[in-house]
N, C-alpha and C positions, 0 to 999 in steps of 0.2 A: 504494500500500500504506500503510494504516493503521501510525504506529510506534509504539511509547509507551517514550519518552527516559528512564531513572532517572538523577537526577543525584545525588549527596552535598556534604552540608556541612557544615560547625560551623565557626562565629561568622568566619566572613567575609564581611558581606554586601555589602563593595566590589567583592572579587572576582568576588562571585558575579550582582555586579550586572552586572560586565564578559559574564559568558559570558552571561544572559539576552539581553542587545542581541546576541550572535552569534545564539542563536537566534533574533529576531526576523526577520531578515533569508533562513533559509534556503531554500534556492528548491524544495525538498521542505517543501510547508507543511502534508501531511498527519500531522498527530502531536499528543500532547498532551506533555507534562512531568511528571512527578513528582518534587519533589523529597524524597528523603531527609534528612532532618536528624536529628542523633545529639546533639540538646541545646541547640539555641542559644539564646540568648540574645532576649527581642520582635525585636531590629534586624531579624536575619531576616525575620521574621513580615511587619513592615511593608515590608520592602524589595520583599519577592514581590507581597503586597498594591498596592504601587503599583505595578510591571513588568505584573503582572498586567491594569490599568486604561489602561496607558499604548501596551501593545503589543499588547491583546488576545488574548495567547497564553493558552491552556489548560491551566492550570499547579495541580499538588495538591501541594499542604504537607503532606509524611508528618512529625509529629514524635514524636519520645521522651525526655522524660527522661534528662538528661547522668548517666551513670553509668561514666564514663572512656569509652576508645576500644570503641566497642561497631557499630564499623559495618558487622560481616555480618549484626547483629539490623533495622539499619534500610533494608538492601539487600532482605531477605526482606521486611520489611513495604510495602516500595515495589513488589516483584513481584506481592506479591497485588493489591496496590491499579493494576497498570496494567491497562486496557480492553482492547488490542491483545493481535495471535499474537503479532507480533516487537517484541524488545525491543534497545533501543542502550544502553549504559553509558555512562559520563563521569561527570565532577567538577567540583565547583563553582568549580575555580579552572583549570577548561582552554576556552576559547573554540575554538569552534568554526569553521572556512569555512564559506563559504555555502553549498560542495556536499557538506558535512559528512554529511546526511540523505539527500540526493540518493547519493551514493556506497553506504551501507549498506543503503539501499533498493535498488539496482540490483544489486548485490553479494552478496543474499543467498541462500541455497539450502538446500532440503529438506534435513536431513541433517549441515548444516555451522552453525561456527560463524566469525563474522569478526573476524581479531586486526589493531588497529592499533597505536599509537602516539602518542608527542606529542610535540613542539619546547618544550625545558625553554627559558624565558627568564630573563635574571639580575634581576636586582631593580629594576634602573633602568630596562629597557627597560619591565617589567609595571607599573611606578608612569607612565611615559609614555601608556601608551597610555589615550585620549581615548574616550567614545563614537561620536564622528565618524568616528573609525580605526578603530571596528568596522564602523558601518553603512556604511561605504565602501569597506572591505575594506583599508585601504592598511595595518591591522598585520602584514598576510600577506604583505606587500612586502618581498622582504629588502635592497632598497636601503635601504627605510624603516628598519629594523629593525636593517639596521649602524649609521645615523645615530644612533640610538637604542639605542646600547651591545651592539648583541648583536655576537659575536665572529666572525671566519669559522670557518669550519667544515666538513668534507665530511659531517657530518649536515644543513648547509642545504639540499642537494638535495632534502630532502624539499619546498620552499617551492616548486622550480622546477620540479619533473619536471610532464614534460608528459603526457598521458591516458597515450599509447604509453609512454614511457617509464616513466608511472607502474607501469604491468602489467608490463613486462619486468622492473622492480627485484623488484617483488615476486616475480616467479619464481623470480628468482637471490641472495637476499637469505642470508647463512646466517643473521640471524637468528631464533630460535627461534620458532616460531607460536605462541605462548603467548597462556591467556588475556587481555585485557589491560583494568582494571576501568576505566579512563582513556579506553578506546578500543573497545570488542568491542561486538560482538551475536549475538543466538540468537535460536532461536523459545521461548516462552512454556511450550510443553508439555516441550521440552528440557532447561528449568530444573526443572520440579519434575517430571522423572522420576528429578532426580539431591537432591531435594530443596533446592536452593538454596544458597546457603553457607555454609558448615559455622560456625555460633554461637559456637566454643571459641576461633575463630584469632583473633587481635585482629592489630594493624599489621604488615605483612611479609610478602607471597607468597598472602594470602588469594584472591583473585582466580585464579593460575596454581594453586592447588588445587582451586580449584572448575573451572578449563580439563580437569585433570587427571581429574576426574572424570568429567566431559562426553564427553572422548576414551574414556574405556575403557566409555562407554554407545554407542560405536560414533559419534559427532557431530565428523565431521571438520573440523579446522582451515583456513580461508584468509584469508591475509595481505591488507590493505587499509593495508599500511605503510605506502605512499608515495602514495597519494591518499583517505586518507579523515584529514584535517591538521584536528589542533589545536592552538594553542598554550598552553602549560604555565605558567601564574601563577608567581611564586617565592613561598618563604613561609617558616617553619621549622617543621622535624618535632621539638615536643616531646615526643610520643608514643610517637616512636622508643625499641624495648626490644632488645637481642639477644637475651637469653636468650627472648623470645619470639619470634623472627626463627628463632632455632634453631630452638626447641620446632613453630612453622609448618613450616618445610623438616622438618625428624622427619616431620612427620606427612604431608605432600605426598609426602615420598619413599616412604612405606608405603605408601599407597593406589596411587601407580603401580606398583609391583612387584608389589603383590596383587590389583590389578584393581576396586578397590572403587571403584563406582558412586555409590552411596545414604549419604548421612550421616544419620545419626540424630538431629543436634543441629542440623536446618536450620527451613525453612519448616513443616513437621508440626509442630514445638513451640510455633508463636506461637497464641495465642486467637483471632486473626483468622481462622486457617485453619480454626478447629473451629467458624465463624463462619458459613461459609458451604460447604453443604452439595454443593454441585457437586464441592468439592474431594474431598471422602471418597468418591464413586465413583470417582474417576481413581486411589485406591489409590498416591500418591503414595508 
């Protein structure tokens, strides 16, 4: 199965250099990349440019114009622009396993959508890790990975579960199947029958309100928590708002109670959609 991966960024292009080399490696190599970008700065630009040359992968540079945290406008424009039915999420600063692709490709189904996760790492272990440690897989070692400042933890079982055990967690997990922009996927038609993600929510919960709406379009949730493993860049969130964190759950918690499907202020309002004519019969 054909995938097409949207990833997000702005102006880390170390990071971002890190999770390109996971994707080089994964053993599902049918897919291309899109990256979202909400501003950066050339570095980007070039960084993709040489990943691009170096690893041969199939990678589109979506960018826009930095005009603050704006990245459910560059999530939409990275949906129109993928080629494939089914679509993976992730982020510029979470690296992927190798059976990362493999996992959500096996994983997926008519109907549903798949909610993962990530392994936050602390600062020192995500400045450690080497490209070496990607292509060889050993940052997903969690011997490696205590050596290398991360802490124990009963969330490191995500590192170890094994297939069986992977599936059984996921059964009995309490929690929540939420959508997750770090970790999920869906099909293609899925997203823009709910019109994609709603343009007004800036940082905080954007993602579990776009899940939120998915579900009440009848697109049932399944967990891929414990074997579809990324791990999580450290970084800081200056972007971090409450009062907009509020004003997001406000509006998440309405559309669940009231059923609402369809946002108004998604993918329909970009130029790109009114761009290309396919979209206006599917009556998005």
């Amino acid at each position: 199965m054909r995938l097409s991966v949207i990833l997000t960024t702005y102006n880390a292009p170390a990071w971002l250099e890190k999770v390109l080399w996971g994707y080089s490696v994964q053993r599902h190599d049918n897919f291309e990349l899109i990256i979202g970008d909400d501003g950066s700065t050339d570095d980007t630009r070039q960084l993709i440019d040489r990943i691009r040359l170096a690893t041969g992968l199939s990678i589109r540079h979506i960018w826009q114009e930095d005009k603050g945290f704006c990245k459910c406008r560059i999530l939409n424009k990275a949906i129109l622009a993928a080629a494939s039915e089914y679509l993976v999420f992730s982020d510029g600063d979470c690296i992927p396993r190798n059976d990362f692709l493999e996992i959500h490709a096996s994983e997926a189904r008519p109907g549903h959508y798949l909610s993962g996760g990530y392994h936050k790492l602390p600062m020192s272990t995500s400045n450690a890790i080497t490209r070496e440690d990607i292509l060889t897989g050993r940052c997903f070692d969690l011997k490696w990975l205590k050596a290398n400042g991360l802490k124990s933890s009963l969330k490191n079982s995500k590192l170890t579960a094994t297939y069986r055990r992977a599936r059984l967690l996921n059964a009995l997990t309490p929690t929540r199947c939420n959508f997750k922009g770090s970790n999920g996927s869906v099909w293609k038609k899925d997203v823009l029958a709910v019109n994609g993600f709603d343009e007004r929510m800036s940082w905080g919960g954007e993602d579990r309100e776009f899940g939120v709406r998915l579900t009440n379009s009848a697109v049932r949730p399944k967990h891929v928590r414990y074997n579809a493993i990324v791990i999580h860049l450290d970084h800081t969130r200056d972007y971090k708002d409450a009062n907009m964190v509020k004003s997001n759950k406000k509006l998440r918690v309405y559309n669940a109670r009231n059923g609402v499907i369809r946002t108004e202020h998604g993918i329909s309002e970009l130029p790109e959609y009114h761009a290309q004519p396919e979209y206006h019969a599917q009556n998005v």
